[in-house]
C-alpha atoms as an extended CHARMM CRD file, in Angstrom:
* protein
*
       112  EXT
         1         1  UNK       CA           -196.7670000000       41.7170000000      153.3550000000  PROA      1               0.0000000000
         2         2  UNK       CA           -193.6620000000       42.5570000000      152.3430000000  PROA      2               0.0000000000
         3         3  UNK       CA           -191.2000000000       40.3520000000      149.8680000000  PROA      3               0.0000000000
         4         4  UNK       CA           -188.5660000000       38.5310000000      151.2750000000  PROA      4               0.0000000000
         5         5  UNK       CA           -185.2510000000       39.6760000000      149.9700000000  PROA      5               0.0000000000
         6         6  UNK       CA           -183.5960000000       37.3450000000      148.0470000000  PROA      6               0.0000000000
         7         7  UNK       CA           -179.6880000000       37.1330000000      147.8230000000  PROA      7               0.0000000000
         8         8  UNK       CA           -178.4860000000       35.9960000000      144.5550000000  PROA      8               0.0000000000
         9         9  UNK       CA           -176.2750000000       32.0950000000      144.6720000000  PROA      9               0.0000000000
        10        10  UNK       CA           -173.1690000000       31.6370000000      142.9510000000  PROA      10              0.0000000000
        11        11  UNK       CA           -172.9680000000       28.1930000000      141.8650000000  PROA      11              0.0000000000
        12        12  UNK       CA           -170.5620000000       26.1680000000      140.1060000000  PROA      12              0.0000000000
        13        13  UNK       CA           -172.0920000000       23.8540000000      137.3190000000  PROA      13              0.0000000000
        14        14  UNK       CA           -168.6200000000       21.9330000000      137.1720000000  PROA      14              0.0000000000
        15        15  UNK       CA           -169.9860000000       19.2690000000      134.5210000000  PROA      15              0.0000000000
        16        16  UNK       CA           -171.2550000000       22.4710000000      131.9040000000  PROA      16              0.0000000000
        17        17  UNK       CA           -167.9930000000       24.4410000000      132.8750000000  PROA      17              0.0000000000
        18        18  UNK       CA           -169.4290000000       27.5090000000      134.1470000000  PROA      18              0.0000000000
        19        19  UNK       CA           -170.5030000000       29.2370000000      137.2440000000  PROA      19              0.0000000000
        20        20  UNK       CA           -174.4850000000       30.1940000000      137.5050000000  PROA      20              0.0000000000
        21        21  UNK       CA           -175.8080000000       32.8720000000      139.6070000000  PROA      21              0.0000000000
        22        22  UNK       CA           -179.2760000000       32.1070000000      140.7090000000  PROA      22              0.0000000000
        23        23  UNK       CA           -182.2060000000       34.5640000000      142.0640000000  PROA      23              0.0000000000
        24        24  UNK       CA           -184.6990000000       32.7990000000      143.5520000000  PROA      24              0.0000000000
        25        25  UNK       CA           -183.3210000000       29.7770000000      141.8840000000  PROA      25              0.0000000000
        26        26  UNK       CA           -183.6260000000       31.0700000000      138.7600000000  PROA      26              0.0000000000
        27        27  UNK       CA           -180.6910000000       31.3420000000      136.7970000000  PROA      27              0.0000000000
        28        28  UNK       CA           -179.7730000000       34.9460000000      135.7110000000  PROA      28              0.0000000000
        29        29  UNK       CA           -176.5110000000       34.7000000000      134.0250000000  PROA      29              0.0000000000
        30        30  UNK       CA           -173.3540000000       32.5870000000      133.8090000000  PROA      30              0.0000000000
        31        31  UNK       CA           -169.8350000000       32.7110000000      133.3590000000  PROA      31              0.0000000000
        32        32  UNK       CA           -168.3520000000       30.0200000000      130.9400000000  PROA      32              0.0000000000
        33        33  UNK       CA           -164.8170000000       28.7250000000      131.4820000000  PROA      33              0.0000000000
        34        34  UNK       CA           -162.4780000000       25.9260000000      129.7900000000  PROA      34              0.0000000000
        35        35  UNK       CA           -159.7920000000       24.7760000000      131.4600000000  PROA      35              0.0000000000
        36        36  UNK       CA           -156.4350000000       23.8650000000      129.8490000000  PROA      36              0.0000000000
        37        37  UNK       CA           -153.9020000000       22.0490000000      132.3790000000  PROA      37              0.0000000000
        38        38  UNK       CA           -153.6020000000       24.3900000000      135.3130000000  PROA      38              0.0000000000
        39        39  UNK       CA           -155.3530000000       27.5320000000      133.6550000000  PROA      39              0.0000000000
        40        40  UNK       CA           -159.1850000000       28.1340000000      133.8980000000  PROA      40              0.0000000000
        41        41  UNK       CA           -160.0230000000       29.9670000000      130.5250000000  PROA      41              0.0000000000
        42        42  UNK       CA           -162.8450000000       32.3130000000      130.6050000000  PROA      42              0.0000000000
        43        43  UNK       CA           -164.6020000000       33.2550000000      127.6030000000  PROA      43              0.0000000000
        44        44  UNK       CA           -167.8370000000       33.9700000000      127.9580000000  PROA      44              0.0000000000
        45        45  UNK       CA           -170.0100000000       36.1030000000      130.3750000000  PROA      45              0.0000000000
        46        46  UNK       CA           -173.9540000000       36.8000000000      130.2970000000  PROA      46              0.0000000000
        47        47  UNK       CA           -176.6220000000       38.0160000000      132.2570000000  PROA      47              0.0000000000
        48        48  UNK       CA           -180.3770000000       38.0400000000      131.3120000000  PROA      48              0.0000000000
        49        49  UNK       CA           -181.7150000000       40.9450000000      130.4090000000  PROA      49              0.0000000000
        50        50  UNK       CA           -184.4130000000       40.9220000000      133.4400000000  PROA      50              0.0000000000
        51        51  UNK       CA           -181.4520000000       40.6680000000      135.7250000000  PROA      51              0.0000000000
        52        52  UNK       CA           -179.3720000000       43.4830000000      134.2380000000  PROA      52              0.0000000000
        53        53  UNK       CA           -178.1650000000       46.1210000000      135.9500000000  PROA      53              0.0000000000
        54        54  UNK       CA           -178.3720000000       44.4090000000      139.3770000000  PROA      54              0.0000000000
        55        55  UNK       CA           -174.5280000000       44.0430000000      139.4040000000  PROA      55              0.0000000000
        56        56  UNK       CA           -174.9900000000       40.3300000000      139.1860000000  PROA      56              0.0000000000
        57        57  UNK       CA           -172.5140000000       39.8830000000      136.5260000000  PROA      57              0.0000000000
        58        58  UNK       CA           -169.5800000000       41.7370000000      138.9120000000  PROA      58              0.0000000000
        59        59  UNK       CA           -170.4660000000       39.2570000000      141.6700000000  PROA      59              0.0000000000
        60        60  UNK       CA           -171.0730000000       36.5410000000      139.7900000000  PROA      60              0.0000000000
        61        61  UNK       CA           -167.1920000000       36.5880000000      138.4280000000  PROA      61              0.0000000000
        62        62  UNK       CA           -166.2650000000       37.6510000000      141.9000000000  PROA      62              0.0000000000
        63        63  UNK       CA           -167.5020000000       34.5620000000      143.3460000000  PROA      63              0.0000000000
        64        64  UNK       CA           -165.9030000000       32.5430000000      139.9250000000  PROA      64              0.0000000000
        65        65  UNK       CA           -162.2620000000       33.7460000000      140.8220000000  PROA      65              0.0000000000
        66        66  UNK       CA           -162.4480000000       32.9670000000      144.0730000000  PROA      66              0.0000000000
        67        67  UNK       CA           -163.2740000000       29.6870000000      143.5430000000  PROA      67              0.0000000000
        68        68  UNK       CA           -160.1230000000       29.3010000000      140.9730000000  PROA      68              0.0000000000
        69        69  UNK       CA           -157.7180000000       31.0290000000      143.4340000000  PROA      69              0.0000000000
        70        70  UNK       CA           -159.1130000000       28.6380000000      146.0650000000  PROA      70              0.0000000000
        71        71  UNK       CA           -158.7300000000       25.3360000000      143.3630000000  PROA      71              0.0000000000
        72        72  UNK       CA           -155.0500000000       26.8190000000      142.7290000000  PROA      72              0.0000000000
        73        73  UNK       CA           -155.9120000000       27.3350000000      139.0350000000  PROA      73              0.0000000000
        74        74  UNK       CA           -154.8470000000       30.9520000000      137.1280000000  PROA      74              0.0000000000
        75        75  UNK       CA           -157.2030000000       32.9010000000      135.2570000000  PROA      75              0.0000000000
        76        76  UNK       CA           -157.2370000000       33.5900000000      131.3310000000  PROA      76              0.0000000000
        77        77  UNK       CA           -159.2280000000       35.8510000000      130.7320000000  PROA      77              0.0000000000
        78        78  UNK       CA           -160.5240000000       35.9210000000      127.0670000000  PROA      78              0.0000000000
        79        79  UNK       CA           -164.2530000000       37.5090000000      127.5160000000  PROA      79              0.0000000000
        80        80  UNK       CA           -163.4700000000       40.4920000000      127.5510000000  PROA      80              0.0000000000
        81        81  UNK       CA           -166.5020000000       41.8090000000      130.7270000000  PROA      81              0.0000000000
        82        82  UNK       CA           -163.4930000000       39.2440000000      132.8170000000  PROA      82              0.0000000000
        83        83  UNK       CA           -161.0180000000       41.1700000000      131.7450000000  PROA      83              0.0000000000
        84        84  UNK       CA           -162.4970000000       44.5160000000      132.4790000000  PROA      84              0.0000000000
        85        85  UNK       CA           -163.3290000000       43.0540000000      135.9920000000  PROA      85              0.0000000000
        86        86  UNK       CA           -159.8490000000       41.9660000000      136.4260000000  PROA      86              0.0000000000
        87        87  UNK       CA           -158.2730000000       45.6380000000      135.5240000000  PROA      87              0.0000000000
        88        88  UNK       CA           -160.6080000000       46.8120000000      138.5580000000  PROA      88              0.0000000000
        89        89  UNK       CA           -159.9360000000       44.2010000000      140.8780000000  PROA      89              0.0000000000
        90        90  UNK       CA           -155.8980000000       43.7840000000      141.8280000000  PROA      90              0.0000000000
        91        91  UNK       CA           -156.5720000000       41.3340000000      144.3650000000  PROA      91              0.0000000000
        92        92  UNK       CA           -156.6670000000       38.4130000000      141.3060000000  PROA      92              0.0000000000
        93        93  UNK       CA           -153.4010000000       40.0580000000      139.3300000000  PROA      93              0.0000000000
        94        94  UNK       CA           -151.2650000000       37.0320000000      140.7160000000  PROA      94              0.0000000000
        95        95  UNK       CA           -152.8660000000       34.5990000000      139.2450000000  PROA      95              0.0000000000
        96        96  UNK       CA           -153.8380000000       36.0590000000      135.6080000000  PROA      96              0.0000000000
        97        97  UNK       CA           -152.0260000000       34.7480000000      132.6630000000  PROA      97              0.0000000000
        98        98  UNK       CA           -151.7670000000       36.6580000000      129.1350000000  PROA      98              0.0000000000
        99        99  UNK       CA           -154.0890000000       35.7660000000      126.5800000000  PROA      99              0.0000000000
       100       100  UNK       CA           -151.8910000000       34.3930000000      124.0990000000  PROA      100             0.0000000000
       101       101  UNK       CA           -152.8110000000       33.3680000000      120.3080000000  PROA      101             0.0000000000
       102       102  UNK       CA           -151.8580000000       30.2890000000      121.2720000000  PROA      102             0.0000000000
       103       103  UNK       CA           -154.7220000000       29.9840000000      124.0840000000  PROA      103             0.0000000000
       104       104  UNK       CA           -157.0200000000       31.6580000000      121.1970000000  PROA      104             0.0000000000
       105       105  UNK       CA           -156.4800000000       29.0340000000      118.9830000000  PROA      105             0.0000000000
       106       106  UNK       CA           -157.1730000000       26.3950000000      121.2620000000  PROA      106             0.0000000000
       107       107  UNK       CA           -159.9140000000       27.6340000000      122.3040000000  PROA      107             0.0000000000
       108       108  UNK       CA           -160.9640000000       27.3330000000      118.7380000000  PROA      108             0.0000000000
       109       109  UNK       CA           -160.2740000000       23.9650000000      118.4030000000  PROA      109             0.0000000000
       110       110  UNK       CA           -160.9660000000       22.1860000000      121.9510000000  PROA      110             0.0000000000
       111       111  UNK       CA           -164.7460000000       21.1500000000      121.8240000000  PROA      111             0.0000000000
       112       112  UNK       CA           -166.7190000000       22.7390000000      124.3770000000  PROA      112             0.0000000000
């Protein structure tokens, strides 16, 4: 018998403020946002080491940007993997703002 294939989930965990990716309902990794009026601030990106190099992390922000274009948020994009993903993928440029110092510090200060 072979295994079934299993399609890694995208969900977003709205009340931890991040976006999950799940393989067979496990979660593998996470991308961890703040938002601050209209702008959804991302600043942190992980996968599990047992799930790297599966490209989970490029969908998994993918399927996180999406879901801000479609909300009508813009994109900060403070950890620096969403950054990267952003310089490869044009189709978000409208909606990125700058990370400013200003954004840093309140990212410092707003609880999480």
């Amino acid at each position: 018998m072979s295994q079934p294939s299993t399609v890694p989930v995208v969900e977003h965990a709205a009340a931890r403020k991040r976006y999950e990716i799940l393989v067979d309902g496990e979660r593998a990794g996470l991308t961890a946002y703040r938002d601050r009026g209209a702008q959804r601030v991302f600043y942190h990106t992980e996968i599990d080491d047992a799930f790297a190099g599966q490209g989970l992390a490029s969908r998994l922000v993918q399927e996180a940007l999406t879901d801000v274009r479609e909300s009508g948020k813009r994109i900060v994009p403070v950890c620096p993997y969403v950054a990267k993903f952003l310089k490869r993928h044009e189709e978000f440029a409208d909606l990125v703002d700058d990370v400013t110092p200003d954004v840093l510090r309140w990212l410092d200060t707003e609880p999480a």
